[in-house]
Backbone of each chain as ProteinMPNN parsed JSONL, in Angstrom:
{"seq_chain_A": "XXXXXXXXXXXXXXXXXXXXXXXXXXXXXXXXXXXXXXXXXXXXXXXXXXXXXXXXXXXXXXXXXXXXXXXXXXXXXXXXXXXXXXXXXXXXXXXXXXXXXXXXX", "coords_chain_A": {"N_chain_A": [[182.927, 121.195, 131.042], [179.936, 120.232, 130.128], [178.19, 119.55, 126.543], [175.495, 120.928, 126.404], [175.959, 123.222, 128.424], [178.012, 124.33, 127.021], [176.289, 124.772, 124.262], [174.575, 126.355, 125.632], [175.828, 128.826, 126.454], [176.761, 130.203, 124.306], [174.61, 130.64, 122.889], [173.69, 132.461, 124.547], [175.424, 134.193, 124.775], [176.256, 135.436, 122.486], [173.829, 137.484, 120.764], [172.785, 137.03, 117.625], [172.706, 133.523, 117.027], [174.231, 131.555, 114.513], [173.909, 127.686, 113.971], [175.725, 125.593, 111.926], [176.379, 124.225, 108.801], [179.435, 124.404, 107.568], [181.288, 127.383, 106.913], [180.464, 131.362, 107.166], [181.601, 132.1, 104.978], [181.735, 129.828, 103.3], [179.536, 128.246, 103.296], [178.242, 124.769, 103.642], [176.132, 123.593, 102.521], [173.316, 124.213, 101.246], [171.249, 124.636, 102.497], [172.205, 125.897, 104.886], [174.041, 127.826, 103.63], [171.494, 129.323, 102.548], [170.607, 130.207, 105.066], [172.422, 131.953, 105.916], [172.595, 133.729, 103.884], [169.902, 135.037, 104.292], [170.474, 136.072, 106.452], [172.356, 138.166, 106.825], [171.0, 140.063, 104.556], [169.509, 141.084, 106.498], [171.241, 142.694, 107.546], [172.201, 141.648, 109.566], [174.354, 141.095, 112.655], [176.238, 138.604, 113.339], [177.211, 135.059, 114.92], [178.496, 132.317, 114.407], [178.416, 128.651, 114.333], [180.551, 125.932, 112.963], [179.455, 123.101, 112.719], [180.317, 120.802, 111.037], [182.609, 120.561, 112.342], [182.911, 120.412, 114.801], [181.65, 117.317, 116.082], [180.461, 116.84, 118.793], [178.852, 119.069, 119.041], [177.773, 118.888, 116.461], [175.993, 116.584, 117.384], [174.704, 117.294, 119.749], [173.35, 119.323, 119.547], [171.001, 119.419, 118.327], [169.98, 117.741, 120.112], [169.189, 119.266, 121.814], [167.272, 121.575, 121.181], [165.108, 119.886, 120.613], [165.126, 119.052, 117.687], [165.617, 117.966, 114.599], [167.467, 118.965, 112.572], [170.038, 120.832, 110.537], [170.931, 123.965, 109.445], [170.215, 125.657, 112.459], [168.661, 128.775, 113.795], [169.235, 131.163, 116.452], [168.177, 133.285, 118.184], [168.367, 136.436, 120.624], [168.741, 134.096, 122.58], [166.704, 132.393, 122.071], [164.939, 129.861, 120.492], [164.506, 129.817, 117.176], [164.159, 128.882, 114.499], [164.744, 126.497, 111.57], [166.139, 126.546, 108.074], [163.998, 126.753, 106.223], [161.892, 128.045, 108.045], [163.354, 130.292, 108.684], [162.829, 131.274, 106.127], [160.368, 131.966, 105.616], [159.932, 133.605, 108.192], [161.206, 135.573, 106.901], [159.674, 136.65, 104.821], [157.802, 137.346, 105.746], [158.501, 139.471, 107.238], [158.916, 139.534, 109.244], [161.349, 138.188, 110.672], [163.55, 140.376, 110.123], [162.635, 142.192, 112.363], [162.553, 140.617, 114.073], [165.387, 140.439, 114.405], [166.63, 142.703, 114.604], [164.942, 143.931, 116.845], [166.585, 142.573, 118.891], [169.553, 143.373, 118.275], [169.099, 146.541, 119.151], [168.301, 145.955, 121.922]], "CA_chain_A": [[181.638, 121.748, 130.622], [179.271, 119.29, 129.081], [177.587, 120.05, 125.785], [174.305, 121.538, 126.651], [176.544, 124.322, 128.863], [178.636, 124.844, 125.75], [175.422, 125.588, 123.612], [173.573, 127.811, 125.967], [176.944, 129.926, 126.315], [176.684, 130.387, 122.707], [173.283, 131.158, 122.653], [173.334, 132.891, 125.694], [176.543, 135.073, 124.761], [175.836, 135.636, 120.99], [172.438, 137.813, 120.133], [172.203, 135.981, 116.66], [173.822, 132.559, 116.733], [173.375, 130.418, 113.737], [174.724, 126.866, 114.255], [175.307, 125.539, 110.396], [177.582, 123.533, 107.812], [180.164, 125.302, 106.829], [181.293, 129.305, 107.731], [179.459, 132.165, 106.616], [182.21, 132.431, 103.876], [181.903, 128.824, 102.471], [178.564, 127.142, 103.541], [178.836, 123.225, 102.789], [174.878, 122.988, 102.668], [172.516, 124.67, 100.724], [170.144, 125.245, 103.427], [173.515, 126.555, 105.676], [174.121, 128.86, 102.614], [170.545, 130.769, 103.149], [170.516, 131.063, 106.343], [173.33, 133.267, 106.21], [172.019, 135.138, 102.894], [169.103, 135.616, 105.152], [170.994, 137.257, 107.786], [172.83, 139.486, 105.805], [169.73, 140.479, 103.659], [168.687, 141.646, 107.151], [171.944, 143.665, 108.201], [172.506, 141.155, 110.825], [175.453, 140.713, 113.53], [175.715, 137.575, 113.908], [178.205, 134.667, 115.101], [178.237, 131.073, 113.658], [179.337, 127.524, 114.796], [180.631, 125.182, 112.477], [179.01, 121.664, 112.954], [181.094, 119.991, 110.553], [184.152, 120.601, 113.081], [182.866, 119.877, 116.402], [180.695, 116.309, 116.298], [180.042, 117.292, 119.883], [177.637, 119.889, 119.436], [176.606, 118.547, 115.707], [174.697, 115.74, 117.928], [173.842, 117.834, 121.061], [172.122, 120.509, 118.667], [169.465, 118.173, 118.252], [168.117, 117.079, 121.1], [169.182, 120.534, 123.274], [166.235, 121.831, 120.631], [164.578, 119.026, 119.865], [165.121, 119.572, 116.354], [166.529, 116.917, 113.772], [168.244, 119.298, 111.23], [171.028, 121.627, 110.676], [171.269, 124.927, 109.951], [169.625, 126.142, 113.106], [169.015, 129.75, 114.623], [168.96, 131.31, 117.972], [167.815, 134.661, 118.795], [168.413, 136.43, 121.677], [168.357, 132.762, 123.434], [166.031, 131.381, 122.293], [165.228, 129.037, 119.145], [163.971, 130.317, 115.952], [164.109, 127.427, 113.521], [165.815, 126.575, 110.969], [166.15, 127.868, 106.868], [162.527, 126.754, 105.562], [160.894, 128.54, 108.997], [164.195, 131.998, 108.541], [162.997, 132.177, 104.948], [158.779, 131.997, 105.715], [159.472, 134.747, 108.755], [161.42, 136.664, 106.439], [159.369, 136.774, 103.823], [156.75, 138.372, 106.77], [159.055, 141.178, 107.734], [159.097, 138.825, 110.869], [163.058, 138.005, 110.708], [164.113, 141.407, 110.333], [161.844, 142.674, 113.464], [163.376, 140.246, 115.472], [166.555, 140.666, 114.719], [166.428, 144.309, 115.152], [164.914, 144.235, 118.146], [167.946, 142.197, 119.83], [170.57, 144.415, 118.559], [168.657, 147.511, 119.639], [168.235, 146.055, 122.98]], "C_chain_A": [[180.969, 120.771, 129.65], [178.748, 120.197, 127.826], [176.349, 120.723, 126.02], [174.871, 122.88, 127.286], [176.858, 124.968, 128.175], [177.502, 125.599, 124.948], [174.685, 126.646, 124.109], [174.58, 128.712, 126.213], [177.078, 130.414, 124.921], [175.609, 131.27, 122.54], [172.987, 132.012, 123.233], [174.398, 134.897, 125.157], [176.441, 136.098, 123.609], [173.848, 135.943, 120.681], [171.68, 136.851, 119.08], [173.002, 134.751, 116.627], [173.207, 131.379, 115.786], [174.741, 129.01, 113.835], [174.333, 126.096, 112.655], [176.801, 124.859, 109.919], [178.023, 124.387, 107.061], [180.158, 126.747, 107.607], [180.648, 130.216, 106.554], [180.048, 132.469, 105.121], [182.258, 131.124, 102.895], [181.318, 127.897, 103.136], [178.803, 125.729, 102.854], [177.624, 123.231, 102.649], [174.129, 124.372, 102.34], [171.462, 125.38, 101.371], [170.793, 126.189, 104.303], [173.254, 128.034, 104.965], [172.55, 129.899, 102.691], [170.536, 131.321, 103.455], [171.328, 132.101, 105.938], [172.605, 134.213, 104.913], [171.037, 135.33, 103.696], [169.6, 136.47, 106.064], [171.62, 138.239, 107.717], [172.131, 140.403, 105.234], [168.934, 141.295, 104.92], [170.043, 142.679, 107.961], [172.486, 143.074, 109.36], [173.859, 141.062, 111.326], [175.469, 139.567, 113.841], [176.863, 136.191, 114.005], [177.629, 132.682, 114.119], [178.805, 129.824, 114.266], [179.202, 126.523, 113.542], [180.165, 123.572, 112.733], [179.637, 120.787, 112.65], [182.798, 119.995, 111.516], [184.155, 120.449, 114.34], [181.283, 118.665, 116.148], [179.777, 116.684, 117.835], [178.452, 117.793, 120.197], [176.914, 119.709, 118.055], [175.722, 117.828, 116.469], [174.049, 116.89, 119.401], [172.749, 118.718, 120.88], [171.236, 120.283, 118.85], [168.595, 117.913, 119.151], [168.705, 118.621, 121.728], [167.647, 121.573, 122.318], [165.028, 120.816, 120.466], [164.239, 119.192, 118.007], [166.166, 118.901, 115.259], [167.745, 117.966, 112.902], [168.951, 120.624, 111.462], [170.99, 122.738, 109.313], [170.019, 124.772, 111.365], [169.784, 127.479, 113.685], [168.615, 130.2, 115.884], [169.078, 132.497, 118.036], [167.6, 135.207, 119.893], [168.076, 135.343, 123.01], [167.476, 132.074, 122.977], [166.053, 130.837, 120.549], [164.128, 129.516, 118.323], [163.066, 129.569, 114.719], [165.161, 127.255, 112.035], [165.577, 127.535, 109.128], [164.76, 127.936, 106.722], [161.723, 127.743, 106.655], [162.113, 130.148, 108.926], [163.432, 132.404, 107.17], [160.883, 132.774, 105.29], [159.478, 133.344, 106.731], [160.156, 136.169, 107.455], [160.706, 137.506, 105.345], [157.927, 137.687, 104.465], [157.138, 139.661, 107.022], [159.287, 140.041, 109.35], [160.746, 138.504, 111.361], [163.827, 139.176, 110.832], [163.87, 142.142, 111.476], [162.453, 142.255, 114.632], [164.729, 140.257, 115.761], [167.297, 142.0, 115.219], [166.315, 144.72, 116.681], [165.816, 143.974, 119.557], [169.271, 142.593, 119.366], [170.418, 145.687, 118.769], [169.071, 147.18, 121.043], [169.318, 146.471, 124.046]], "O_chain_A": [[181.415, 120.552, 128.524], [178.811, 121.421, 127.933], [176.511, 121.593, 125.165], [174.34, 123.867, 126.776], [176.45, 126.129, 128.157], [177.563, 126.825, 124.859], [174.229, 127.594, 123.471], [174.049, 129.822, 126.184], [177.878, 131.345, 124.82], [175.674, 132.428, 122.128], [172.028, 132.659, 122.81], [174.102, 136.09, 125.216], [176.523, 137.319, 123.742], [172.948, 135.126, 120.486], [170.651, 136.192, 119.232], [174.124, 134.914, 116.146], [172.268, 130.608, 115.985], [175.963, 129.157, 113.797], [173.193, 125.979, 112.205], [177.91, 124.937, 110.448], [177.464, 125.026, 106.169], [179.419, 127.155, 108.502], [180.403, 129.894, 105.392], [179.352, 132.932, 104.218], [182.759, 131.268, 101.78], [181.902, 126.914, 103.594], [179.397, 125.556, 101.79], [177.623, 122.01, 102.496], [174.279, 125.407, 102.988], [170.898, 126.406, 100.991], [170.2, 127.232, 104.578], [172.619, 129.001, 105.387], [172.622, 131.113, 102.881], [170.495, 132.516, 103.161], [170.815, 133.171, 105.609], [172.141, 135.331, 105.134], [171.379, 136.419, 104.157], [169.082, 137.544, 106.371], [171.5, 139.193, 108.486], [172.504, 141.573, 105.314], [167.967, 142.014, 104.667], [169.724, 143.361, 108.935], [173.161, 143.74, 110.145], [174.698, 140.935, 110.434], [174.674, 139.262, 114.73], [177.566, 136.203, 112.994], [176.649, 132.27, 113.499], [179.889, 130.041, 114.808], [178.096, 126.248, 113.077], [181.163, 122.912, 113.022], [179.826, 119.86, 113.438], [183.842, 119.436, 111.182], [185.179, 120.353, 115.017], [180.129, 119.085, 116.063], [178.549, 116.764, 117.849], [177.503, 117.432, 120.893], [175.752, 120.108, 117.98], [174.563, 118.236, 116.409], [172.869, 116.986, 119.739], [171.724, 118.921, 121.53], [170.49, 120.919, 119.593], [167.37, 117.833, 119.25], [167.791, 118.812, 122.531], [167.03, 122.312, 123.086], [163.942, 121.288, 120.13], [163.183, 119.415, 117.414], [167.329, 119.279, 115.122], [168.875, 117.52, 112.701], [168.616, 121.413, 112.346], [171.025, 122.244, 108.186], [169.104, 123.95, 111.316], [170.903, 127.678, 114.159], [167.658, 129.65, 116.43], [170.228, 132.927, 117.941], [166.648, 134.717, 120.5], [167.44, 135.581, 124.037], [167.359, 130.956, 123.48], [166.816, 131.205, 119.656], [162.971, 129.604, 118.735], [161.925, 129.651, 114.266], [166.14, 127.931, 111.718], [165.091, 128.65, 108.944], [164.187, 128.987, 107.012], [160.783, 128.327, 106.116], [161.506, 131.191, 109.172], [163.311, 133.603, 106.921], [160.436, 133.907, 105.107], [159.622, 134.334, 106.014], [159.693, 137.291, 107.253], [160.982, 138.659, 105.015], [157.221, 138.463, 103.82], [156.455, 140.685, 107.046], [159.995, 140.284, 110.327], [161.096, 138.677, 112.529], [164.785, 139.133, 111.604], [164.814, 142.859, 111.806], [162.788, 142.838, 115.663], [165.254, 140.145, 116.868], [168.242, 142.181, 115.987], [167.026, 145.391, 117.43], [165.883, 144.567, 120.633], [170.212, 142.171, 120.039], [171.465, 146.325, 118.651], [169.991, 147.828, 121.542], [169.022, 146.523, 125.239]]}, "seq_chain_B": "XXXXXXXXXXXXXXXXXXXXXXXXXXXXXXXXXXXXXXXXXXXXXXXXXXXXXXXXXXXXXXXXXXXXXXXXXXXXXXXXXXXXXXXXXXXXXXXXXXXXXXXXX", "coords_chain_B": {"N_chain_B": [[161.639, 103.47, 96.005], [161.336, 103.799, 98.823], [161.267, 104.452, 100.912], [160.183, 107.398, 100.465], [157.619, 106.394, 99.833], [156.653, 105.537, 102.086], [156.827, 107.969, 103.826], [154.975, 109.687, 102.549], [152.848, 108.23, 103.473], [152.64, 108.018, 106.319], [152.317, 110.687, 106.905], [150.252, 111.33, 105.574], [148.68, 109.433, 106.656], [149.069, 110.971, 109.076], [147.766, 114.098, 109.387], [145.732, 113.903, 107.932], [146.261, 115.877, 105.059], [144.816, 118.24, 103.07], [146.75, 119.101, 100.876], [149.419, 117.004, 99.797], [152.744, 117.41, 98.741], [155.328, 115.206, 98.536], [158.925, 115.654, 97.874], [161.126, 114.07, 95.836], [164.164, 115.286, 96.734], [167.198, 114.138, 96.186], [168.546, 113.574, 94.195], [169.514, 116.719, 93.592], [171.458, 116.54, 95.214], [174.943, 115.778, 96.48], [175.126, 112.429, 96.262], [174.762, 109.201, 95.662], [172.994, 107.887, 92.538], [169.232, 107.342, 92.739], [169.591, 108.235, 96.009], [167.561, 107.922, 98.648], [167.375, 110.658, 100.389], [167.759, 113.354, 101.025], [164.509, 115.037, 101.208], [161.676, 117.066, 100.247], [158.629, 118.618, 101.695], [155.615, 119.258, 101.188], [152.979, 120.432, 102.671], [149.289, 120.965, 103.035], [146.822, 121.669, 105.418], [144.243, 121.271, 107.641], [145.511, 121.062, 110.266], [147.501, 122.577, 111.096], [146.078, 125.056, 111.943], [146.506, 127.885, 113.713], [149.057, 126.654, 114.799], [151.732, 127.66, 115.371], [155.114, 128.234, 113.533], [157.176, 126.893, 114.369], [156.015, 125.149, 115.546], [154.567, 123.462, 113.812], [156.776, 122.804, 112.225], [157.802, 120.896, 114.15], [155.864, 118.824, 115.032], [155.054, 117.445, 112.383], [158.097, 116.625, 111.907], [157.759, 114.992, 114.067], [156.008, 113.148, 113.478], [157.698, 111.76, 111.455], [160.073, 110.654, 112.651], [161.325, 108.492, 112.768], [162.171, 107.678, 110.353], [163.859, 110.203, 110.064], [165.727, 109.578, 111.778], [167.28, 107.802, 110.772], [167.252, 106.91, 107.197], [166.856, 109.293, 105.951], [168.531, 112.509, 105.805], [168.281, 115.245, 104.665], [165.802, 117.515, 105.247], [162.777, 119.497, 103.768], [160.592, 121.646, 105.094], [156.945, 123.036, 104.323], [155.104, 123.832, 105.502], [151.419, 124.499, 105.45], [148.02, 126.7, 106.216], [144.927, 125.522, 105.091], [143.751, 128.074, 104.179], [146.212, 129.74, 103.926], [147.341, 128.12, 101.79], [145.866, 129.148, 99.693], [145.897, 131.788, 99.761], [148.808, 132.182, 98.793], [148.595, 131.422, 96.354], [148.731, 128.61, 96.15], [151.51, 128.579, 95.627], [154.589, 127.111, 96.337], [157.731, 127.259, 98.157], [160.935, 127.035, 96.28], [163.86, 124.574, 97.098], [166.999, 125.423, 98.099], [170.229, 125.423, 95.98], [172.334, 122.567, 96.274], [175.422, 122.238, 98.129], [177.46, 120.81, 98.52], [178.244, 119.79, 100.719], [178.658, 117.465, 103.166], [177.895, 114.027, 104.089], [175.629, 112.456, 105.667], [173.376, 114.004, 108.556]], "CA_chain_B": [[161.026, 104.723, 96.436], [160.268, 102.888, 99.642], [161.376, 105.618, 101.764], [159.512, 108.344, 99.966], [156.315, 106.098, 100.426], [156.085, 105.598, 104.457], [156.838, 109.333, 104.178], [153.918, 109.9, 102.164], [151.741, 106.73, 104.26], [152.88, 108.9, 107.162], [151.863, 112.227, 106.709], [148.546, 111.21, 105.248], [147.577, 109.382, 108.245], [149.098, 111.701, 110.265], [147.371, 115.281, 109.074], [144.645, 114.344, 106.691], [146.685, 116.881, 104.464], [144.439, 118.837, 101.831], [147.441, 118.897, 99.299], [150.674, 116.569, 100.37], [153.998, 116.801, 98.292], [156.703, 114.47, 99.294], [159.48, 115.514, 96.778], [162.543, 113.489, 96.321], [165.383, 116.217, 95.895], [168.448, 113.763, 96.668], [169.527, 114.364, 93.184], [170.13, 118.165, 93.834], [172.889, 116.726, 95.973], [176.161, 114.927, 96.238], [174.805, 111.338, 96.911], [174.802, 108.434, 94.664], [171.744, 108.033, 91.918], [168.729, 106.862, 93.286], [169.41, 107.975, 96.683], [166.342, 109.191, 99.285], [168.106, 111.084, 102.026], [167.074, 114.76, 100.961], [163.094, 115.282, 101.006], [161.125, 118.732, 100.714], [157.19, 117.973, 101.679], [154.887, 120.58, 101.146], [152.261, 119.888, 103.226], [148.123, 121.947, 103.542], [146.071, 120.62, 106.415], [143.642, 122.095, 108.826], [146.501, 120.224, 111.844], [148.134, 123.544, 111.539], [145.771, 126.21, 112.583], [146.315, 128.04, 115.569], [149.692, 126.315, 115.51], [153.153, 128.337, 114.851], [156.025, 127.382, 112.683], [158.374, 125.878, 114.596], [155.384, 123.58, 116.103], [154.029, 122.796, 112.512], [157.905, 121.561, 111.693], [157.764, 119.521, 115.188], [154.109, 118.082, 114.47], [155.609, 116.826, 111.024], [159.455, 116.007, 112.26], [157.266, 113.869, 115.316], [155.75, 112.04, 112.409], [158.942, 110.864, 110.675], [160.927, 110.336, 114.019], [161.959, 106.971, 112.494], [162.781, 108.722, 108.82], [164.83, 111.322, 110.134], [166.799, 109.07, 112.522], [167.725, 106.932, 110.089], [168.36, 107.36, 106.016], [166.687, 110.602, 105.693], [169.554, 113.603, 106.338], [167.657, 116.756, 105.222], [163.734, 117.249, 105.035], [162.705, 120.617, 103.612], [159.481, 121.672, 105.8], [157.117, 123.974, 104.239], [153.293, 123.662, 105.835], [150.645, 125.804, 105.473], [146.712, 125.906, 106.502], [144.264, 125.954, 103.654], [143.898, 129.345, 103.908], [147.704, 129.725, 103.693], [147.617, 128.1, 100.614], [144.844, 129.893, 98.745], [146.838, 133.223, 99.663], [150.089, 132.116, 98.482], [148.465, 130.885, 94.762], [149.561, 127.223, 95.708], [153.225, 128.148, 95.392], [155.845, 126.94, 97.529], [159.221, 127.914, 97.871], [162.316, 126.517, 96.131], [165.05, 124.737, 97.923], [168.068, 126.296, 97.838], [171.182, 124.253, 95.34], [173.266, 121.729, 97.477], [176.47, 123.638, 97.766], [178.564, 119.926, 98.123], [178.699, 119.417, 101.944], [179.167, 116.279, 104.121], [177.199, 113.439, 104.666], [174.727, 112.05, 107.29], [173.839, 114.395, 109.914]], "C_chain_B": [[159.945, 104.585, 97.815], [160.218, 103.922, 100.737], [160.022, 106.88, 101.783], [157.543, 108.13, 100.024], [155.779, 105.883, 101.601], [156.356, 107.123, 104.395], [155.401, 109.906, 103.813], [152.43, 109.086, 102.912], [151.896, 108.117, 105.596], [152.455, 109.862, 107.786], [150.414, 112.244, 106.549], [147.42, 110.923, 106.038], [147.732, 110.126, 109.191], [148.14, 113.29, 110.714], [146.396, 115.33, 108.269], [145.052, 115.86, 105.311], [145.813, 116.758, 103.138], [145.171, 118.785, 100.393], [148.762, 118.403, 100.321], [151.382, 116.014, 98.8], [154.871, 116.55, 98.838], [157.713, 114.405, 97.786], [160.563, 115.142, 96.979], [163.892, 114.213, 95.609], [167.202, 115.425, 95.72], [168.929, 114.164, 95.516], [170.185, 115.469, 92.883], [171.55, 117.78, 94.235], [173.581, 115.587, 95.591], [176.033, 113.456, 96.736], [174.272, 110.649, 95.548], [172.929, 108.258, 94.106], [170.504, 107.035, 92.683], [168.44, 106.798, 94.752], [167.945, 108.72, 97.229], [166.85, 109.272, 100.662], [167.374, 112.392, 101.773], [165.121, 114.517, 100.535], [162.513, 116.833, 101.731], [159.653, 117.784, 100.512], [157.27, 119.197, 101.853], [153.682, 120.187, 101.656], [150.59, 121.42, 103.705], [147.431, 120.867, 104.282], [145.554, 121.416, 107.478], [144.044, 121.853, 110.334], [146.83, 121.688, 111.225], [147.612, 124.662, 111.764], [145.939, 126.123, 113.751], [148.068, 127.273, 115.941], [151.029, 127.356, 114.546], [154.352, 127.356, 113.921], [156.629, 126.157, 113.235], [157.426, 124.638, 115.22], [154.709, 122.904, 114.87], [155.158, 121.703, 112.306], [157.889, 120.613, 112.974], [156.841, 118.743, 115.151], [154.68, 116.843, 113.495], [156.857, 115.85, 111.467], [158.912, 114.378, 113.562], [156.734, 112.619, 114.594], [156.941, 111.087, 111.56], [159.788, 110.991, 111.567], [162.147, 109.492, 112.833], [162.877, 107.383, 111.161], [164.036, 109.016, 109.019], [166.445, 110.637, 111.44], [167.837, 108.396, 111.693], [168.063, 107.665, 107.894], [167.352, 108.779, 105.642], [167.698, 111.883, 106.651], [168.961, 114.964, 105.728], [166.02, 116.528, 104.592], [163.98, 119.247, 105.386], [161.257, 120.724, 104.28], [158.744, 122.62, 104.729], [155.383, 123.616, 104.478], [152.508, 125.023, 106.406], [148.877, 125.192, 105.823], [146.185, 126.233, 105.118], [144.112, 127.185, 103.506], [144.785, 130.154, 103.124], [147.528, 129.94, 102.104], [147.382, 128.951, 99.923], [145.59, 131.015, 98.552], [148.19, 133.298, 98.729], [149.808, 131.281, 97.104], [148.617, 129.633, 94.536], [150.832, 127.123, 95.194], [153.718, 127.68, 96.647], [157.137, 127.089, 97.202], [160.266, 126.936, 97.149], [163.473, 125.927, 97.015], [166.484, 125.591, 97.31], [169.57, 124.712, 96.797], [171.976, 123.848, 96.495], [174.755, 122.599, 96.851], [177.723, 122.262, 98.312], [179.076, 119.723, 99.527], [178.649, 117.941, 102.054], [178.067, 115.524, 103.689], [176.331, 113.123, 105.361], [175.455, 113.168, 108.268], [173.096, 115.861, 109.972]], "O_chain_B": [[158.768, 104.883, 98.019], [159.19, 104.172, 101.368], [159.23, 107.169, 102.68], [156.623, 108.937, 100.15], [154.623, 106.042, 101.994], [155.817, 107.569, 105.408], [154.734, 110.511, 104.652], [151.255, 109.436, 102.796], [151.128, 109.078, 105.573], [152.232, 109.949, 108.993], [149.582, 112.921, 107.153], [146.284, 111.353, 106.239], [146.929, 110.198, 110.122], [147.861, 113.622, 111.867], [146.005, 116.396, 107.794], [144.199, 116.609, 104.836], [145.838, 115.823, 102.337], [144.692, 118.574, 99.279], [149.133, 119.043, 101.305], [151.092, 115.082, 98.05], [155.414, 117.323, 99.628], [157.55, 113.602, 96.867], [161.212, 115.521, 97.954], [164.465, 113.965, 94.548], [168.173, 116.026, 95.258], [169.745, 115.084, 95.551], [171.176, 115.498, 92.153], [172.573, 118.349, 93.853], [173.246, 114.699, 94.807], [176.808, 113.155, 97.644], [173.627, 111.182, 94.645], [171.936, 108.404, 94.818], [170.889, 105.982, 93.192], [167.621, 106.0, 95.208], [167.337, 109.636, 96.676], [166.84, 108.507, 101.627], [166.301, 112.512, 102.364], [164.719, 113.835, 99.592], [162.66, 117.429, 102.798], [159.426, 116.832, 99.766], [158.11, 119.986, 102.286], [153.164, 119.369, 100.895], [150.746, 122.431, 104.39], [147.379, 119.664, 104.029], [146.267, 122.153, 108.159], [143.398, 122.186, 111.328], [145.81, 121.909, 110.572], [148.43, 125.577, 111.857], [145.795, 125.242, 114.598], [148.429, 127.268, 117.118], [151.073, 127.604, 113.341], [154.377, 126.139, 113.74], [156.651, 124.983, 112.867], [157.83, 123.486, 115.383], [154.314, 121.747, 115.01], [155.028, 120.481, 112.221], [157.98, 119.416, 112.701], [157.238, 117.588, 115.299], [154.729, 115.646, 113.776], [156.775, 114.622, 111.439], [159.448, 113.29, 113.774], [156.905, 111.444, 114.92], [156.864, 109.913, 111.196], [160.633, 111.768, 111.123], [163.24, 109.785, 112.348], [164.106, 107.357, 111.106], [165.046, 108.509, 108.53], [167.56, 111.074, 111.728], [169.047, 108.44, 111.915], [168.826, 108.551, 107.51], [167.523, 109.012, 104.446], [167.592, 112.091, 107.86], [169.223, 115.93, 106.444], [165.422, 115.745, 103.854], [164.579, 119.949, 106.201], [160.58, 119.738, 103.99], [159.568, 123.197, 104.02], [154.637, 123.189, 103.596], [152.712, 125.952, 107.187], [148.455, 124.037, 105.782], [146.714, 126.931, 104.252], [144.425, 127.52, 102.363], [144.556, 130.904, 102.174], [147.522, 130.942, 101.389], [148.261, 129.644, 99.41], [145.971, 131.339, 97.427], [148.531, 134.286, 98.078], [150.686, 130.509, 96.719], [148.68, 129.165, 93.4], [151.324, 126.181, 94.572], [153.26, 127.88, 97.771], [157.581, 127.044, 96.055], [160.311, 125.84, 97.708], [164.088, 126.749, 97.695], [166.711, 126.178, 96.252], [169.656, 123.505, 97.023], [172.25, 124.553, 97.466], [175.051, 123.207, 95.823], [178.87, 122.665, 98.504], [180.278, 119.487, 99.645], [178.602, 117.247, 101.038], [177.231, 116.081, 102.978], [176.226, 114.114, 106.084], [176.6, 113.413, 108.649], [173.213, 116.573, 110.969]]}, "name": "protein", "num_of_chains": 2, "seq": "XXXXXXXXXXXXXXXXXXXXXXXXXXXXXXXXXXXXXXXXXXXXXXXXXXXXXXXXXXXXXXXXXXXXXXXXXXXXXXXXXXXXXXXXXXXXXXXXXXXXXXXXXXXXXXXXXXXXXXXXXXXXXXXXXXXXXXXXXXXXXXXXXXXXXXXXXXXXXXXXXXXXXXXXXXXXXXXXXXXXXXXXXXXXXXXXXXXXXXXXXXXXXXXXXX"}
């Protein structure tokens, strides 16, 4: 299974999937560390991939989004963005709406 | 602060930005004095009406291709239209503290 398979099984499999430095219990990255208080702050379910432990899918992240930087999230499939664009929707009510709406569904 | 100035050359020609900060946070993090790898830009500019987040941060990220390939490892996004601003008092958000992760990447 090449990398690009690997990530959309992730994405595909997993409602919320945030791909990020460090685990939800000991972010290595400041921006990592948000995200997840963001996703919590919203009640979320949500699975995680370590970056720092598979090079693989740290580089494939990137271009399978086109998107230089790490944390990134993925909502019901599709791409979100990363902390600076989780903390702006959340700060809308927009993060919680959508996350809602894909563990309702 | 040669980095921090093609970032700023950059942006300026790229967006005619109303108000452009290019701030150099590397010191937040675990990287020797003087470095410029971490940058938060705060960026107002009438390039982002009509356009959504995640295409504001691709607009921007398309502008520092070269940046972000090379010795820049995180870039805090946070662009707004003039409107934006006015609403939001001319604040912008805080990054979050470096929490002592990895390297490049």
């Amino acid at each position: 299974m090449d990398v690009n398979e690997r990530i959309g099984n992730l994405i595909s499999s997993n409602g919320v999937m945030l791909f990020m430095k460090g685990d939800r219990r000991f972010p290595m990255c400041g921006f990592s560390g948000q995200a997840i208080q963001l996703l919590e702050s919203c009640g979320a379910v949500y699975e995680t991939l370590n970056v720092l432990e598979d090079d693989e899918i740290r580089q494939g992240i990137k271009a399978y989004s086109s998107w230089p930087t790490i944390p990134q999230l993925y909502v019901g499939g599709e791409f979100v963005g990363g902390s600076d664009i989780m903390m702006s929707l959340h700060q809308q009510g927009e993060l919680q709406r959508l996350i809602k709406e894909t563990q309702t569904a | 602060m040669q980095v921090q100035t093609t970032i700023e050359q950059k942006l300026a020609a790229g967006l005619q930005p109303a108000v452009l900060q290019v701030i150099n946070e590397s010191g937040m993090h675990n990287v020797p004095a003087g470095s410029e790898s971490h940058f938060k830009v705060v960026a107002v500019s009438d390039a982002f009406v009509d356009l959504g987040l995640v295409q504001r941060h691709r607009q921007i990220n398309g502008l520092l291709a070269d940046e972000l390939a090379g010795p820049v490892h995180a870039l805090s996004l946070q662009a707004f239209t003039p409107e934006e601003w006015v609403a939001r008092g001319g604040q912008f958000d805080a990054s979050p503290d470096c929490l002592g992760g990895s390297s490049a990447g």
